[in-house]
Wavefront OBJ file of the C-alpha trace (Angstrom):
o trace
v 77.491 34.009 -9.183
v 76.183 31.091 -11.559
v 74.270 32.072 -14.843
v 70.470 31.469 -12.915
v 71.301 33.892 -10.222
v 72.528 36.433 -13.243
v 69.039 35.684 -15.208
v 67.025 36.193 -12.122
v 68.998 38.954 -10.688
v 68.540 41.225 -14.013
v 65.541 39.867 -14.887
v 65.911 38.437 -18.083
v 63.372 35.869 -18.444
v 60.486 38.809 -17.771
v 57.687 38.069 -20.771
v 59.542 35.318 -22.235
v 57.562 32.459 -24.004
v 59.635 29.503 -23.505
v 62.889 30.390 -24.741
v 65.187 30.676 -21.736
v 67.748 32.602 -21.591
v 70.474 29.976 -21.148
v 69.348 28.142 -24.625
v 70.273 31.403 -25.689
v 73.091 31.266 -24.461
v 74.164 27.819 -25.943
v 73.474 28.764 -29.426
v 75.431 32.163 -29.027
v 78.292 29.811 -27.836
v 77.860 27.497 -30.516
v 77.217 30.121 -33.424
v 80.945 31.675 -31.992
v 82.439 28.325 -31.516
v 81.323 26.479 -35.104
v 81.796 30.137 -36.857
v 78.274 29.730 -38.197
v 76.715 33.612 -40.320
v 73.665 32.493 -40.269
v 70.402 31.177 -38.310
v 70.341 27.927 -40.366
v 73.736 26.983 -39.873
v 73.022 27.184 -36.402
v 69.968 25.194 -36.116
v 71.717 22.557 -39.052
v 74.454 22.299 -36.524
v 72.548 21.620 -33.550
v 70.863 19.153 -35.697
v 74.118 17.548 -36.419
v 74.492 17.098 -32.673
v 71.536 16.592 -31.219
v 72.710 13.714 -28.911
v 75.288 15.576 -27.642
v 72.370 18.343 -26.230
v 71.264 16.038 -23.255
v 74.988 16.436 -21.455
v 73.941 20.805 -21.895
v 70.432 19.886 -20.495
v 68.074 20.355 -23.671
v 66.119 17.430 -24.783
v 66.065 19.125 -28.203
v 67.228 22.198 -30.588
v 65.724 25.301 -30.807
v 63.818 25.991 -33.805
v 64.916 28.520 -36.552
v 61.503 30.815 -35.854
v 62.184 30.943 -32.191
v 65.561 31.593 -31.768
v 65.440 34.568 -34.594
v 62.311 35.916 -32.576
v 63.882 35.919 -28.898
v 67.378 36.947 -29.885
v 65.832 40.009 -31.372
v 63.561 40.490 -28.392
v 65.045 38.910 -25.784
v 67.344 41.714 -23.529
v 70.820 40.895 -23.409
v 71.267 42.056 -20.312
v 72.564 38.609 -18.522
v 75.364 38.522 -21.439
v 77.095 41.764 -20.711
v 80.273 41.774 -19.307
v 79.829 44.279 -16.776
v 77.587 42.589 -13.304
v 76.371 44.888 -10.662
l 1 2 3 4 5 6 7 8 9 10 11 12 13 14 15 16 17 18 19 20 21 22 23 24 25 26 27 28 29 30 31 32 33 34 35 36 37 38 39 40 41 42 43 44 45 46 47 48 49 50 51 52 53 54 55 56 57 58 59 60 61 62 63 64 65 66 67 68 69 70 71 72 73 74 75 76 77 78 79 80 81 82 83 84
């Protein structure tokens, strides 16, 4: 099952305002790859790197504000390990 089924299956994307869920997804991978604490380092990284986002399919970062706002809002439900 690929990660779109997943979102679409548990419904993950319900009420969201532009923030999917796999951008998500790519800065929880990057925060635990680059061992970035914070939201900053984060976005400074992706910043670092933004060339490199085309070959992940985003055309640009996510801001700071929007990534805090939909990783506290957002469910997690696509990212547990457990898949009906």
């Amino acid at each position: 099952m690929n990660f779109d089924n997943l979102v679409a299956k548990r419904g993950a994307e319900f009420r969201t305002k532009g923030f999917r869920s796999m951008t998500q997804l790519i800065s929880m991978l990057f925060c635990h790859l680059a061992g970035a604490d914070s939201l900053r380092e984060i976005v400074n990284g992706f910043g670092c790197c933004n060339r490199n986002l085309v070959h992940l399919g985003k055309k640009e970062p996510p801001r700071r504000f929007a990534l805090s706002y939909n990783v506290s809002r957002q469910p997690t439900r696509c990212f547990s390990s457990r898949i009906d």
